[in-house]
Biopython code that builds the backbone (N, CA, C, O; Angstrom):
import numpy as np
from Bio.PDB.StructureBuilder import StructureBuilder

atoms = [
    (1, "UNK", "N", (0.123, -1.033, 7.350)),
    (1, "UNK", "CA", (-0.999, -1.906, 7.038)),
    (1, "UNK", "C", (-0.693, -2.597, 5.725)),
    (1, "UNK", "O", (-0.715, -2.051, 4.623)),
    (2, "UNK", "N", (-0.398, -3.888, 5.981)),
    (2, "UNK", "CA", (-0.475, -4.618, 4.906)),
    (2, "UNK", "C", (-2.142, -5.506, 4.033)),
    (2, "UNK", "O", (-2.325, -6.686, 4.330)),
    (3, "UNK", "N", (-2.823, -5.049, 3.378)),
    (3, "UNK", "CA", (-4.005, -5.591, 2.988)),
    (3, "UNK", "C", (-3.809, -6.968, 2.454)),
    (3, "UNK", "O", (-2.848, -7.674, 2.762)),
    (4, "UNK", "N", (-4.747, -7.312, 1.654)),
    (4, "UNK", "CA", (-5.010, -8.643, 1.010)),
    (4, "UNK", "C", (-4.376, -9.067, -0.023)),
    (4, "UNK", "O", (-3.887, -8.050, -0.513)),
    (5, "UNK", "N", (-4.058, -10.038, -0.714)),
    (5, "UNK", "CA", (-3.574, -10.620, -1.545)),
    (5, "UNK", "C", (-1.827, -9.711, -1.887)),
    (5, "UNK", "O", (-1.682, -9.235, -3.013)),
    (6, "UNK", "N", (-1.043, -9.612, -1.194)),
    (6, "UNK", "CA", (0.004, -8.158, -1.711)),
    (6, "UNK", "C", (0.994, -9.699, -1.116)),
    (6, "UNK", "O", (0.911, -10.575, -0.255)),
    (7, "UNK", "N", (2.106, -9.172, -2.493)),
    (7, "UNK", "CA", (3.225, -9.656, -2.576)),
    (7, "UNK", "C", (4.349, -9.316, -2.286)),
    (7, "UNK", "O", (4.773, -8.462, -3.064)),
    (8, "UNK", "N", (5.198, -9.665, -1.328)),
    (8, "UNK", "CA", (6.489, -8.929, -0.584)),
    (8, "UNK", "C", (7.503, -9.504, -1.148)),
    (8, "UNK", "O", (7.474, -10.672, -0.760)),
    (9, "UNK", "N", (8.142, -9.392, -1.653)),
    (9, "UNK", "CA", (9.862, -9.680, -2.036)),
    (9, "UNK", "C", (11.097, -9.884, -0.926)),
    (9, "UNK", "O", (10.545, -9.812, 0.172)),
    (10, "UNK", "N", (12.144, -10.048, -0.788)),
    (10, "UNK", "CA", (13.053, -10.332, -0.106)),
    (10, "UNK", "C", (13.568, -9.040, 0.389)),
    (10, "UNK", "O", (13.420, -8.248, -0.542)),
    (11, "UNK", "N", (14.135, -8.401, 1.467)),
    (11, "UNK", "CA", (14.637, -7.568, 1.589)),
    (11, "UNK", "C", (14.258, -6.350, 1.338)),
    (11, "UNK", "O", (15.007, -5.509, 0.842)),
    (12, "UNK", "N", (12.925, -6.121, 1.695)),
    (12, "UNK", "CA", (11.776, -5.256, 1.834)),
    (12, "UNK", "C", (11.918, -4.363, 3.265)),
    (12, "UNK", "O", (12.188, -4.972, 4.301)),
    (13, "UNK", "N", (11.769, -3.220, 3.280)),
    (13, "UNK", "CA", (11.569, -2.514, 4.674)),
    (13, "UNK", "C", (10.134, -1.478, 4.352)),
    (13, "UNK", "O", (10.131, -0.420, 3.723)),
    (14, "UNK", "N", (9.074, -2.109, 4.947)),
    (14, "UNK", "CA", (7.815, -1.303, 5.291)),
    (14, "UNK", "C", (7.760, -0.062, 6.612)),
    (14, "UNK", "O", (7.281, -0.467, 7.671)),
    (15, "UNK", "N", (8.074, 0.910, 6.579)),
    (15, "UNK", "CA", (8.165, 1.624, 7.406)),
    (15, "UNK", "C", (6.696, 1.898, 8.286)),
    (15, "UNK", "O", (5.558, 1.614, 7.911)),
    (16, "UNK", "N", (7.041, 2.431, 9.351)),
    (16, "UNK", "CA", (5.585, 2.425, 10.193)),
    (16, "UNK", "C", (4.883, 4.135, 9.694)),
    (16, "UNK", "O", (5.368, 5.264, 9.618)),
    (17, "UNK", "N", (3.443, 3.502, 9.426)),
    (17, "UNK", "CA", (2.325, 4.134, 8.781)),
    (17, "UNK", "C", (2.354, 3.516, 7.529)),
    (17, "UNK", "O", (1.200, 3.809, 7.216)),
    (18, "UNK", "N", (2.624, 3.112, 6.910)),
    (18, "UNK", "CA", (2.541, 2.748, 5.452)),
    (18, "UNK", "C", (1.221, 2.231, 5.395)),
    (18, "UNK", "O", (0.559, 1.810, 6.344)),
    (19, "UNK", "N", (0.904, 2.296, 4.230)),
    (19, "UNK", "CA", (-0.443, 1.234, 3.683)),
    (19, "UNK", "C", (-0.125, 0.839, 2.243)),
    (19, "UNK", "O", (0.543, 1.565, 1.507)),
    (20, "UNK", "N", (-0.550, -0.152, 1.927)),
    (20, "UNK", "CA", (-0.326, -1.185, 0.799)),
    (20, "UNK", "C", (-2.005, -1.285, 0.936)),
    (20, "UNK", "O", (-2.689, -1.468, 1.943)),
    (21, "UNK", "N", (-2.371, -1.107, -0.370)),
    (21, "UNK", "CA", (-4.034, -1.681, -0.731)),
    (21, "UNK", "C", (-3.920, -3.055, -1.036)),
    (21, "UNK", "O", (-2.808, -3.583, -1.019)),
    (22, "UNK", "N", (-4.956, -3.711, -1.318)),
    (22, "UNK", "CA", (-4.850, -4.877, -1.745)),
    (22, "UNK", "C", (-3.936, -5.269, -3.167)),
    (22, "UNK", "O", (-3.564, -4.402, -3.958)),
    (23, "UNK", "N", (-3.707, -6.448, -3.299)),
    (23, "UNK", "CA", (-2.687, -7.148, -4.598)),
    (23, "UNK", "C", (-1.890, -6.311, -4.857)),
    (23, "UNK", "O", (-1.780, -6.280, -6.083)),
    (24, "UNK", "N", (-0.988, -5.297, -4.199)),
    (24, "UNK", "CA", (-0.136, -4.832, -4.272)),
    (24, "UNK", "C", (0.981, -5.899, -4.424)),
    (24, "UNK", "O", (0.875, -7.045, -3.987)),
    (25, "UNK", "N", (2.163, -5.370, -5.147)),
    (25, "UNK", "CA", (3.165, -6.239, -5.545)),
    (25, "UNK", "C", (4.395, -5.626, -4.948)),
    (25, "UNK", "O", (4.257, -4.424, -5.178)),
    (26, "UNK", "N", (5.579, -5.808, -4.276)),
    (26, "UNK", "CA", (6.718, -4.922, -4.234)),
    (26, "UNK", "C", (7.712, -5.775, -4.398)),
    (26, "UNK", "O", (7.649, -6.850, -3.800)),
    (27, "UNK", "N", (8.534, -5.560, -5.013)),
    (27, "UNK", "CA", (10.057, -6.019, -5.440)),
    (27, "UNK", "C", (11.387, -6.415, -4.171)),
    (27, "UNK", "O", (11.346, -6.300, -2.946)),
    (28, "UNK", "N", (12.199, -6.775, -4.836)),
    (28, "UNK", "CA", (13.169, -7.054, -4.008)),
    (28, "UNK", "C", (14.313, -5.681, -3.994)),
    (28, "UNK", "O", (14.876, -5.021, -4.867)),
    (29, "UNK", "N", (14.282, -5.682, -2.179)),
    (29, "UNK", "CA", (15.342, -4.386, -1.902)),
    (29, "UNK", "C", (14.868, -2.815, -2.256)),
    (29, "UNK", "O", (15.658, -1.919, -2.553)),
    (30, "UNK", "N", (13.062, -2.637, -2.138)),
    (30, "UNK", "CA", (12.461, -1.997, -1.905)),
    (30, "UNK", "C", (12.113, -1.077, -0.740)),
    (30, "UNK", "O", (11.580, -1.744, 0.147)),
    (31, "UNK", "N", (12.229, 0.311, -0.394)),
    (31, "UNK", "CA", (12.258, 0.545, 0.903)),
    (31, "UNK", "C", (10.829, 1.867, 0.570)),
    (31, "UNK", "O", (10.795, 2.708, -0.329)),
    (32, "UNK", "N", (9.903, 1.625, 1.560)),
    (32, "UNK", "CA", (8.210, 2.307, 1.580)),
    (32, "UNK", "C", (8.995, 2.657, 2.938)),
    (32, "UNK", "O", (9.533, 2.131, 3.913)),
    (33, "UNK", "N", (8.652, 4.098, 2.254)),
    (33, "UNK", "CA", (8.534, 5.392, 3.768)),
    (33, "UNK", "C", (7.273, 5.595, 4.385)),
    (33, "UNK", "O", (6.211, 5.476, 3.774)),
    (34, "UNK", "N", (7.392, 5.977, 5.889)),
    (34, "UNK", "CA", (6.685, 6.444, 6.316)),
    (34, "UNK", "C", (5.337, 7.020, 6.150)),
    (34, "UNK", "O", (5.249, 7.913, 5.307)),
    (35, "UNK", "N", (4.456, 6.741, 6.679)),
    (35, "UNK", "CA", (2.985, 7.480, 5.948)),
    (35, "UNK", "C", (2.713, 6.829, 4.363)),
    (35, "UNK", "O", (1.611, 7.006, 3.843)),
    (36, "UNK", "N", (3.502, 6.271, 3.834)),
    (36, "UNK", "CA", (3.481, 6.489, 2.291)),
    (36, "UNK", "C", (2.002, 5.426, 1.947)),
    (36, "UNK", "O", (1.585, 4.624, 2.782)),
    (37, "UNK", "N", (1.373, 5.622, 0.596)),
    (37, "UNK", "CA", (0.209, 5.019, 0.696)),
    (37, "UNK", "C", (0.117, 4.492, -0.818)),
    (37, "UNK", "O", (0.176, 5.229, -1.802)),
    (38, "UNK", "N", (-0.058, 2.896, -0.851)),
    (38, "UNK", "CA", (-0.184, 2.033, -2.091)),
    (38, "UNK", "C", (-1.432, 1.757, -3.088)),
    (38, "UNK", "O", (-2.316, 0.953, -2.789)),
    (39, "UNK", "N", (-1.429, 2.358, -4.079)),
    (39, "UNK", "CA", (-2.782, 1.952, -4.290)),
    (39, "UNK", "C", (-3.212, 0.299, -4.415)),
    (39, "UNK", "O", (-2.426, -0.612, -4.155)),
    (40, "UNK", "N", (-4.327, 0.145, -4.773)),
    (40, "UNK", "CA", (-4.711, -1.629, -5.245)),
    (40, "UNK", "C", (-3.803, -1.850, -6.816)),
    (40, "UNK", "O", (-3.478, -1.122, -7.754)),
    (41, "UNK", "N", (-3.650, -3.220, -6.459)),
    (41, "UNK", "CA", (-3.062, -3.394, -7.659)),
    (41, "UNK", "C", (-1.314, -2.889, -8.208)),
    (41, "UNK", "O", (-0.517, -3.242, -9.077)),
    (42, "UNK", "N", (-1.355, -2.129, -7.374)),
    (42, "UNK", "CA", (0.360, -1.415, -8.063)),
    (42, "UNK", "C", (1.602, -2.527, -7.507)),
    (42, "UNK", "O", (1.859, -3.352, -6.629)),
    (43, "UNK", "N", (2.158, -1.838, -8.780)),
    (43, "UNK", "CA", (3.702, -2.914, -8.568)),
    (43, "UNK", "C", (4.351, -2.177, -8.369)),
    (43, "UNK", "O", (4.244, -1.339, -9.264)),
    (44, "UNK", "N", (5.556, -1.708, -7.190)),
    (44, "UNK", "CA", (6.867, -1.186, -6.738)),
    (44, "UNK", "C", (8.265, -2.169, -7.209)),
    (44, "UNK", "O", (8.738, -3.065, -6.510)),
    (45, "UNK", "N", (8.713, -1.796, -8.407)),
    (45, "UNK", "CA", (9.894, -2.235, -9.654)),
    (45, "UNK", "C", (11.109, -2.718, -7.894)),
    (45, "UNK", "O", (11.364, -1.850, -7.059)),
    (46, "UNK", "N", (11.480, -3.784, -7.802)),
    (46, "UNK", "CA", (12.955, -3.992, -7.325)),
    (46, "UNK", "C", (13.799, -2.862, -7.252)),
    (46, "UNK", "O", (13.964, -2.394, -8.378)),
    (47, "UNK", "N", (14.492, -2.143, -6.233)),
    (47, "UNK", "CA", (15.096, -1.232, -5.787)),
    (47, "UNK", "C", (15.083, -0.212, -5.866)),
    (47, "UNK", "O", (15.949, 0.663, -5.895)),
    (48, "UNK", "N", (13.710, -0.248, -5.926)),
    (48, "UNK", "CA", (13.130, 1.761, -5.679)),
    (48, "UNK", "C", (13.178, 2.126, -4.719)),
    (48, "UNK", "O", (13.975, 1.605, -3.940)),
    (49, "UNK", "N", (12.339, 3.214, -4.292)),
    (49, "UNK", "CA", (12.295, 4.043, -3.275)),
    (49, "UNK", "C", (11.170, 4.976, -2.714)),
    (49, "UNK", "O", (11.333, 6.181, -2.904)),
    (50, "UNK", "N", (10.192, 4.620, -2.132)),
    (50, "UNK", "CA", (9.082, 5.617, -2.223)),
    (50, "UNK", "C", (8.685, 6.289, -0.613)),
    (50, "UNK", "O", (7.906, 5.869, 0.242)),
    (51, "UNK", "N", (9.658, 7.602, -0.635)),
    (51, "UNK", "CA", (9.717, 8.608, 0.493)),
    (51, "UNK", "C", (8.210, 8.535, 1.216)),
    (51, "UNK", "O", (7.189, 7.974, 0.819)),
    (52, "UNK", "N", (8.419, 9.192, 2.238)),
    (52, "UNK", "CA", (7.663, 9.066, 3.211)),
    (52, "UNK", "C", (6.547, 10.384, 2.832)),
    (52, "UNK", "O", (6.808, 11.550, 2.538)),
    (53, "UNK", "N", (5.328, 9.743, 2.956)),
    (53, "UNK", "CA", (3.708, 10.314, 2.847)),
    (53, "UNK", "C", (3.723, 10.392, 1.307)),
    (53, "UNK", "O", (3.200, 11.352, 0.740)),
    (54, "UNK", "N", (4.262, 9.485, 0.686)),
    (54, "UNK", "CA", (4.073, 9.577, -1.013)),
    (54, "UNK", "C", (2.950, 8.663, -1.274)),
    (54, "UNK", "O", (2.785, 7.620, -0.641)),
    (55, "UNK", "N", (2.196, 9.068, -2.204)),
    (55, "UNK", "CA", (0.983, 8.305, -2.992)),
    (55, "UNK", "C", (1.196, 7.862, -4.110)),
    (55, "UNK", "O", (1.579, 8.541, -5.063)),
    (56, "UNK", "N", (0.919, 6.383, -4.123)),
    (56, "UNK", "CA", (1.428, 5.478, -5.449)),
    (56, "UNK", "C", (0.113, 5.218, -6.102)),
    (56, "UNK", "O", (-0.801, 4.588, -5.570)),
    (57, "UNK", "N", (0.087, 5.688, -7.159)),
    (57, "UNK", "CA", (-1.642, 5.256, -8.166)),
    (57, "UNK", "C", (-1.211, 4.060, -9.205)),
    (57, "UNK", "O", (-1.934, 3.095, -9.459)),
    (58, "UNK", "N", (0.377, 4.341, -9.883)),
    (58, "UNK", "CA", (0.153, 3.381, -11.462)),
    (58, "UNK", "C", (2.229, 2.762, -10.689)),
    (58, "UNK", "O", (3.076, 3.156, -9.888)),
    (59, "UNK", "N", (2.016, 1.741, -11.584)),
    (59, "UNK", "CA", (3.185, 0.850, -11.001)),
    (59, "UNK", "C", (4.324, 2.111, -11.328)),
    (59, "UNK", "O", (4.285, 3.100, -12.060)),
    (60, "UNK", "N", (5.529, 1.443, -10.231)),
    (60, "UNK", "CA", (6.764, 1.883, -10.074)),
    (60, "UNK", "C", (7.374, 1.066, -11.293)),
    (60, "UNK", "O", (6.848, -0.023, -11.523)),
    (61, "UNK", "N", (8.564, 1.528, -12.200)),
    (61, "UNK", "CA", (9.322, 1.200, -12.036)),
    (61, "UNK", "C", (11.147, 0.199, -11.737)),
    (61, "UNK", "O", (11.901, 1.045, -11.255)),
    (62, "UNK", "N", (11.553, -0.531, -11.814)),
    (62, "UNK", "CA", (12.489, -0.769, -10.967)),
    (62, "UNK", "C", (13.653, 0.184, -11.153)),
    (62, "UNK", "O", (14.067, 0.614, -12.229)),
    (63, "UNK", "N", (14.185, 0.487, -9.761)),
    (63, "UNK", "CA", (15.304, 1.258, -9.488)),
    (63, "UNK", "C", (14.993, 2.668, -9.684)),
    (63, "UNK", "O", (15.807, 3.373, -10.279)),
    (64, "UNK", "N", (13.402, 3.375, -9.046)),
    (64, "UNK", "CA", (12.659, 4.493, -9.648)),
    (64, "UNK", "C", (12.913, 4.967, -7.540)),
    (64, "UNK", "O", (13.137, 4.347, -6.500)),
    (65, "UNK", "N", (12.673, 6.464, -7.992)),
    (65, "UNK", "CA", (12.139, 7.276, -6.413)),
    (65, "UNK", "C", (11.294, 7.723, -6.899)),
    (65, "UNK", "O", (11.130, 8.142, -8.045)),
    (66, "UNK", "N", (10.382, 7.643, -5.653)),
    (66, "UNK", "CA", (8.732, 8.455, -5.655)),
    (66, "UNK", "C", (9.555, 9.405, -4.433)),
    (66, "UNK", "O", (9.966, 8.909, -3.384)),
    (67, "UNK", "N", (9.669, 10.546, -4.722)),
    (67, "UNK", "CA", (9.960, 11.999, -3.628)),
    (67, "UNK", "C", (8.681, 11.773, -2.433)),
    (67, "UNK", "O", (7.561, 11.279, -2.562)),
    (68, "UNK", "N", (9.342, 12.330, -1.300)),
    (68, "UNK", "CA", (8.484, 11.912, -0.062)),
    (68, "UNK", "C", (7.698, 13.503, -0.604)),
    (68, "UNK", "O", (8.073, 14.496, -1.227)),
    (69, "UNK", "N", (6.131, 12.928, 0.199)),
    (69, "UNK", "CA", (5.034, 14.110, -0.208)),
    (69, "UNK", "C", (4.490, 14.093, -1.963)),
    (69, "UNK", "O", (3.650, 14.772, -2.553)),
    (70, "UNK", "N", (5.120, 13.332, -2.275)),
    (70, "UNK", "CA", (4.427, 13.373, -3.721)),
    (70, "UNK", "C", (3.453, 12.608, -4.569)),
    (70, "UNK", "O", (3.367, 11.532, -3.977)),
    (71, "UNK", "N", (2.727, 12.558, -5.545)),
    (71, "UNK", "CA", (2.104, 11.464, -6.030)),
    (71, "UNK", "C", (2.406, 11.022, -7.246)),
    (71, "UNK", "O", (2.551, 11.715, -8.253)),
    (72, "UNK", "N", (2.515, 9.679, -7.140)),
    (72, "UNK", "CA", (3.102, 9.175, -8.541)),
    (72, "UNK", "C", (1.846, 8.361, -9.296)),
    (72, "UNK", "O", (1.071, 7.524, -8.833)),
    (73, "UNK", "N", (1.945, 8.915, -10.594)),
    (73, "UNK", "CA", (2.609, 9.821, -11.237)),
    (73, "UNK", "C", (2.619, 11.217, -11.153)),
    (73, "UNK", "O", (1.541, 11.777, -10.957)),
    (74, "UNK", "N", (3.740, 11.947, -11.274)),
    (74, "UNK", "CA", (3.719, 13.295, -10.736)),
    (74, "UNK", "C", (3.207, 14.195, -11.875)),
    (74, "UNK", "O", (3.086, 15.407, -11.697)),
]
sb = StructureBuilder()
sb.init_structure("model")
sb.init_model(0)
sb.init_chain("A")
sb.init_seg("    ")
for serial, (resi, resn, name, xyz) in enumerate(atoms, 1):
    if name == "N":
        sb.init_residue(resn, " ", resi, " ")
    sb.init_atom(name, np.array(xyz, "f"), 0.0, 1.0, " ", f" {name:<3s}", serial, name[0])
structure = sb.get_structure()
């Protein structure tokens, strides 16, 4: 689920289940796992990584992993 106002970058892979809240931002060469869930507003930094069923509250990052199952900040 992609929501409202959210910004995709080039070379992005949204995996199936994901959610992105609204004005979410994600970078270029970003890969969102499975289940994983965006809050409003957050930015995912250019070539991170955020494992599958991870919870994003405050921006990524670039070139950061969020561990699948975890919440960032941990």
């Amino acid at each position: 689920i992609v929501s409202h106002d959210c910004m995709i970058d080039e070379v992005v892979n949204i995996s199936p289940g994901a959610i992105l809240a609204g004005g979410v931002e994600i970078g270029m060469e970003v890969l969102i796992g499975m289940g994983a869930t965006i809050n409003l507003y957050t930015t995912i930094g250019a070539g991170s990584l955020v494992g599958n069923g991870a919870t994003v509250k405050t921006d990524v990052p670039e070139k950061s992993i969020v561990k699948a199952g975890t919440i960032w900040p941990g």
